[in-house]
Backbone as numpy.savetxt, mean C-alpha at the origin, in Angstrom:
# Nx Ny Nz CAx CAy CAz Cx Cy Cz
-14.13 -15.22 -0.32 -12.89 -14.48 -0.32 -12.34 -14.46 -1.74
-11.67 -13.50 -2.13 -11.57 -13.03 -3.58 -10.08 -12.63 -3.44
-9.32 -13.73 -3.69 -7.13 -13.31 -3.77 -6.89 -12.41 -5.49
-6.77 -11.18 -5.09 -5.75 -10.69 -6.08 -4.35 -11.06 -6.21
-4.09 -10.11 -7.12 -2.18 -10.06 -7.73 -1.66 -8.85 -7.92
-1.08 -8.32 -7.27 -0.02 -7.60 -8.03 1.36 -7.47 -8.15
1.31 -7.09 -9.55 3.14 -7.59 -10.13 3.77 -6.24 -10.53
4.96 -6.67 -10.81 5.89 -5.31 -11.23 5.59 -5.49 -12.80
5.18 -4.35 -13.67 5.10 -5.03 -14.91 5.74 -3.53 -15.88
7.21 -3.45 -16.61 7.90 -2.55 -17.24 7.99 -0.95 -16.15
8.59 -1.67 -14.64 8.39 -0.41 -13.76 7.61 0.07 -13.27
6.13 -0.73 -13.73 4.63 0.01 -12.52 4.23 -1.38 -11.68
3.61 -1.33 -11.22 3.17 -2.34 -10.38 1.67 -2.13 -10.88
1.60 -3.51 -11.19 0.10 -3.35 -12.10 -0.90 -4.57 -11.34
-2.52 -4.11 -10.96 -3.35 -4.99 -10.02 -3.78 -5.32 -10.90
-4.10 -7.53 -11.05 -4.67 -7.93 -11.91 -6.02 -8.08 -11.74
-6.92 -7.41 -11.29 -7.96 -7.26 -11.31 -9.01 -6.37 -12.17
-8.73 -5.40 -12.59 -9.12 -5.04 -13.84 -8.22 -3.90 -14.81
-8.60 -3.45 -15.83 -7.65 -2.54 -16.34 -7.30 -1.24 -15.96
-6.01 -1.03 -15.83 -5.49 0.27 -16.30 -5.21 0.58 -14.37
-5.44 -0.40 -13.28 -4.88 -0.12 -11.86 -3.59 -0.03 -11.86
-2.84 1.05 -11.20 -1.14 0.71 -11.25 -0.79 1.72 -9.76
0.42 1.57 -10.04 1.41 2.14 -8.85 2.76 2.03 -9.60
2.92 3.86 -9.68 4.00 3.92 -9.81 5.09 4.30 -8.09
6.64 4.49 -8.46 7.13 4.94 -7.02 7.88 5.28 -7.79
9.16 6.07 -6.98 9.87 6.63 -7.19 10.91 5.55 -6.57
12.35 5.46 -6.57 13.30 4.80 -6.23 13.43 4.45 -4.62
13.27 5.54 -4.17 13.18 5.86 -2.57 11.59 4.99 -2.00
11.00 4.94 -2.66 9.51 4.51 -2.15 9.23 5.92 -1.36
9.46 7.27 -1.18 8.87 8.47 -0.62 7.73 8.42 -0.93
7.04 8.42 -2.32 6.26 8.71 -2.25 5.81 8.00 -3.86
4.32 8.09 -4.62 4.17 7.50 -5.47 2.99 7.66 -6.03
2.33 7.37 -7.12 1.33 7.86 -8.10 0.37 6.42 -8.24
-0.87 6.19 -7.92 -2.11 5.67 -8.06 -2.80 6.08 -8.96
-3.19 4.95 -10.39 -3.59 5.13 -11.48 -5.05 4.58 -11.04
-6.42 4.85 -11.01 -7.51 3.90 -11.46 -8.23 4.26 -12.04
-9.35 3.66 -12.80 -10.41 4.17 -13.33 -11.32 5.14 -13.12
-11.38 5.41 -12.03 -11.90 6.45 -11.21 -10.85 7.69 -11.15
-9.69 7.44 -11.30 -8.60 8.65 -11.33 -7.31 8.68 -10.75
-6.41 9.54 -10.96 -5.04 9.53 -10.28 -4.96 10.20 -9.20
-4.01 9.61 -8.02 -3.89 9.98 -6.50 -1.98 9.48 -6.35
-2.33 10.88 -5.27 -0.75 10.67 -4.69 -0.78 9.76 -3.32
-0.15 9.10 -3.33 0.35 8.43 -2.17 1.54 8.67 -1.38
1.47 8.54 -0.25 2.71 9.42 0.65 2.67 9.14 2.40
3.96 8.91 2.60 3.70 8.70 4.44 2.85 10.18 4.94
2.69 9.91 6.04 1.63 10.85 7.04 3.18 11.30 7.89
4.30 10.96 8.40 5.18 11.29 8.57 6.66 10.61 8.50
8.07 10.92 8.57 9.19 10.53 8.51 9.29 9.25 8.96
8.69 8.22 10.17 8.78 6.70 10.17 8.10 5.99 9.05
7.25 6.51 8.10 6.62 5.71 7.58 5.93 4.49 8.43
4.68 5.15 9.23 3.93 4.48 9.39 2.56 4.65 8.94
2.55 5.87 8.73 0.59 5.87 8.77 0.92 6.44 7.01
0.07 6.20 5.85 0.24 6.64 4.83 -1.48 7.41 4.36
-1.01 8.24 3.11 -2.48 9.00 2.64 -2.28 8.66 1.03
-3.55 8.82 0.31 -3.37 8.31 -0.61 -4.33 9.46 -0.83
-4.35 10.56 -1.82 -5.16 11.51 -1.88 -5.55 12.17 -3.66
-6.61 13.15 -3.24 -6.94 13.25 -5.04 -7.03 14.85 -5.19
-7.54 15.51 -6.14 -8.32 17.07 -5.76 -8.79 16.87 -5.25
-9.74 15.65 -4.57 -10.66 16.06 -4.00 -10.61 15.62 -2.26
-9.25 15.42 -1.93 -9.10 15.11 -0.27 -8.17 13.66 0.04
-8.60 13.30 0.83 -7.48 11.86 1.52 -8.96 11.15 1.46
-9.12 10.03 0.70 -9.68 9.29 0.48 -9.35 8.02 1.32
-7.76 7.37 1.29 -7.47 6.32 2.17 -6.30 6.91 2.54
-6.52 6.19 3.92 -5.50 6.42 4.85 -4.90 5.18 5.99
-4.07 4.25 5.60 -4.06 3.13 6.24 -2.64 3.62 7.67
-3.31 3.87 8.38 -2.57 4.49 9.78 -3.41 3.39 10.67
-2.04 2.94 11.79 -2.34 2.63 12.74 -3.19 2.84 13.87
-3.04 4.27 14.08 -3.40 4.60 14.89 -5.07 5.83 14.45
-5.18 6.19 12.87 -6.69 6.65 12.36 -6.71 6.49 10.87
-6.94 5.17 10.87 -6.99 5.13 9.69 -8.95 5.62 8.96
-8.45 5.24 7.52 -9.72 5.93 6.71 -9.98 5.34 5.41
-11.16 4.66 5.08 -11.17 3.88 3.66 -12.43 4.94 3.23
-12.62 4.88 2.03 -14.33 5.19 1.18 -14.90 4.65 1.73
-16.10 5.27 1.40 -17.54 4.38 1.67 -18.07 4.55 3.09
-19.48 4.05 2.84 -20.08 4.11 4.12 -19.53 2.65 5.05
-19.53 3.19 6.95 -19.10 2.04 7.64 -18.42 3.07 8.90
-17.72 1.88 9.53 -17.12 2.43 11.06 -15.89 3.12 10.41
-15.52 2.41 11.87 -13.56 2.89 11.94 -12.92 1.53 11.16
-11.85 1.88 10.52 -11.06 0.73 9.68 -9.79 0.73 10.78
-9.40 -0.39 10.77 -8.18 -0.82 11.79 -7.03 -1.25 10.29
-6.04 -0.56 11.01 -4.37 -1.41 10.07 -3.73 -1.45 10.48
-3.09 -2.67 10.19 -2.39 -3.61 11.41 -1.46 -3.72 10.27
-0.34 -3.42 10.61 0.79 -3.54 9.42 2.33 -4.27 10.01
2.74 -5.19 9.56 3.57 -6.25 9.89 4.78 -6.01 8.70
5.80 -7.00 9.30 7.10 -7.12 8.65 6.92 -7.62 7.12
5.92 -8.18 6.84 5.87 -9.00 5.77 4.08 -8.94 4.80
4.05 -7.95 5.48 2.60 -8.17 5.52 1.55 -7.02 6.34
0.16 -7.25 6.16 -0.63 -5.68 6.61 -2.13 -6.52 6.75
-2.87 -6.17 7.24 -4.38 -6.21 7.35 -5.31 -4.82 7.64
-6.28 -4.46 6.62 -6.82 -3.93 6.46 -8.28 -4.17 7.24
-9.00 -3.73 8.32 -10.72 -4.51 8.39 -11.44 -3.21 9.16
-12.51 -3.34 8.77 -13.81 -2.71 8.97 -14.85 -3.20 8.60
-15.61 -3.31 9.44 -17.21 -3.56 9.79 -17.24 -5.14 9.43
-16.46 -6.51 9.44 -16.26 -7.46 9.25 -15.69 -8.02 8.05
-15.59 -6.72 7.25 -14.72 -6.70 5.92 -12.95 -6.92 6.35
-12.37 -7.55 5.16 -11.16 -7.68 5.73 -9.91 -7.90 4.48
-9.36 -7.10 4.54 -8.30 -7.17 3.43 -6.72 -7.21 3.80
-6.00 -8.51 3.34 -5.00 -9.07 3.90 -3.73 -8.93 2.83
-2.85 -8.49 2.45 -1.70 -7.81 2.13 -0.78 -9.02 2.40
0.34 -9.44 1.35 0.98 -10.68 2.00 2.11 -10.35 0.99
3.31 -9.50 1.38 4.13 -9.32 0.43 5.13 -10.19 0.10
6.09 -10.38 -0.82 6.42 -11.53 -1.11 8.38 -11.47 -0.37
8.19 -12.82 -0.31 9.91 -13.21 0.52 10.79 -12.82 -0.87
10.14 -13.12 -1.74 11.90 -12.28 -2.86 11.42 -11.02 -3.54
12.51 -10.65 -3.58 12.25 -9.27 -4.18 11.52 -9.39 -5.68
11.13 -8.77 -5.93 10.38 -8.58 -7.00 9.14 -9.43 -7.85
8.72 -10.34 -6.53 7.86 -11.73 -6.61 6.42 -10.85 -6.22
5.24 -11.37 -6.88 3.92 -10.84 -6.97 3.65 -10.98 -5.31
2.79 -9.88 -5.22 2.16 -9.64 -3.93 0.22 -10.02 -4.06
0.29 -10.77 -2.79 -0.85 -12.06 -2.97 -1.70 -10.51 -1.97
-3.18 -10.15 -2.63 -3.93 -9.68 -1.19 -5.56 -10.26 -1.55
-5.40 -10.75 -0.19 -7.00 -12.01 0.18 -8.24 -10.65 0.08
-9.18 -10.01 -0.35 -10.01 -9.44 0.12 -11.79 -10.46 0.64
-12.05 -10.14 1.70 -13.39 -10.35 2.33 -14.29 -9.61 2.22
-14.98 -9.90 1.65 -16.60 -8.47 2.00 -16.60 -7.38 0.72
-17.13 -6.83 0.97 -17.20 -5.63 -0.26 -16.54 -4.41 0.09
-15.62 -3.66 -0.78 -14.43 -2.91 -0.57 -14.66 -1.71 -1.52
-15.35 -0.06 -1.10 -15.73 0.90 -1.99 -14.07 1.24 -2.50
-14.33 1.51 -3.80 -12.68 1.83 -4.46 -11.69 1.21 -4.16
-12.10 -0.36 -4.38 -11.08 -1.45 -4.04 -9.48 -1.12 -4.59
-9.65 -1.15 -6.19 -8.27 -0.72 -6.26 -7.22 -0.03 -5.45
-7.81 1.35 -5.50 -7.22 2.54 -4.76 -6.89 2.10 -3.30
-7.51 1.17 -2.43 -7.26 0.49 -1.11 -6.32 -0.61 -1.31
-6.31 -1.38 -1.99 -5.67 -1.84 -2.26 -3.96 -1.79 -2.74
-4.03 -0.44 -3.72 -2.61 -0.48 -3.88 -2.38 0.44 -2.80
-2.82 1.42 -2.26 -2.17 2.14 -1.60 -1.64 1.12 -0.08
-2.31 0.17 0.37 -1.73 -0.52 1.28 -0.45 -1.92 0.82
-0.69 -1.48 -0.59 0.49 -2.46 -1.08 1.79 -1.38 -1.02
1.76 -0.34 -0.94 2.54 1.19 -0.86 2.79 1.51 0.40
2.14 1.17 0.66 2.66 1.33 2.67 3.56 0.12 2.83
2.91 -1.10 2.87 3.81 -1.79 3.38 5.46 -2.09 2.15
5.48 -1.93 1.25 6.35 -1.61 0.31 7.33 -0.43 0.77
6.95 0.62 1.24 7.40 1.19 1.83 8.43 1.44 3.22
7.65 0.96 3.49 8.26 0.19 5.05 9.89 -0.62 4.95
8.91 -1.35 4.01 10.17 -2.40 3.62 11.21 -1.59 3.40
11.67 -1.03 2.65 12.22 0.03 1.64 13.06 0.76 2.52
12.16 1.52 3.44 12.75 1.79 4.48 14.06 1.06 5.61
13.28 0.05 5.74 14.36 -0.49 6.59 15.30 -1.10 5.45
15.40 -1.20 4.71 16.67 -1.90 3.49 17.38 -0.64 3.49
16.98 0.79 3.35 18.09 1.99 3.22 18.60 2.52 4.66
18.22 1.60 5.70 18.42 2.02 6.90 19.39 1.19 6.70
19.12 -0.12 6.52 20.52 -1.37 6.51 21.26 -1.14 5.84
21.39 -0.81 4.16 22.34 -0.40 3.80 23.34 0.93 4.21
22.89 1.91 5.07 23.59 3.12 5.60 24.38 2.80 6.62
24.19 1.53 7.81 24.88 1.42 8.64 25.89 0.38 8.04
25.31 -0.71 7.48 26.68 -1.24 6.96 27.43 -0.52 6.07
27.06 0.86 5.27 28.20 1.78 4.21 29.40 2.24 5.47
28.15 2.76 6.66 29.05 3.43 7.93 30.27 2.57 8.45
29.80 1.45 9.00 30.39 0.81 9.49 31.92 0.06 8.47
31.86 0.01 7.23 33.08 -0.60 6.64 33.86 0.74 5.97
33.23 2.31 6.01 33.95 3.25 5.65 34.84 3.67 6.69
């Protein structure tokens, strides 16, 4: 098993695993930009709950970490994502990539990978973008009802 890092580093979120991987977002977490060596991709929910996300290039939806169909590179089955309050799991074909975001804000995000992972980066941040997302989500949901509630 092979634990990455990724940190916030001058506004991108940068994977310490090799050079030049990042994630940018926008304030909202809507939506966001995937840097890798292989090339740049948009990342973006699949719809308004932010559950199922696409991470895409010119050339199609490459990953897609959805509950209910998800989609990685490479040859193999069906990929399952299991996405939690704090946290996400990624697995296919006994491969398994574990997402563990951090209890304070702006503290590095730990992800365990198992097995061999085609366009690891790109799987990688984009499920650090989902569940980032999520989060995000429910913090502008919390802040709207408590604005409601004391206006």
């Amino acid at each position: 098993m092979t634990a990455l890092t990724v940190r916030k580093q001058d506004g991108v979120f940068v994977l310490d695993s090799g050079p030049g991987a990042s994630l940018r977002t926008g304030w909202t977490w809507r939506c966001g930009e995937i840097r890798t060596g292989t090339g740049r991709w948009t990342v973006e929910p699949t719809g308004r709950r932010r559950i199922g996300f696409t991470a895409h290039g010119e050339h199609g939806v490459p990953v897609r970490p959805d509950p209910g169909r998800s989609h990685v590179p490479g040859p193999g089955g069906v990929a399952r994502w299991s996405p939690g309050r704090c946290g996400g799991e990624l697995v296919r074909d006994g491969r398994r990539l574990a997402v563990r975001l951090p209890g304070r804000l702006g503290g590095p995000i730990r992800v365990d990978v198992a097995g061999e992972w085609f366009e690891l980066e790109l799987v990688v941040l984009t499920a650090c973008f989902a569940l980032m997302s999520q989060r995000r989500r429910r913090t502008l949901i919390v802040m709207a009802v408590v604005s409601a509630g004391s206006g």
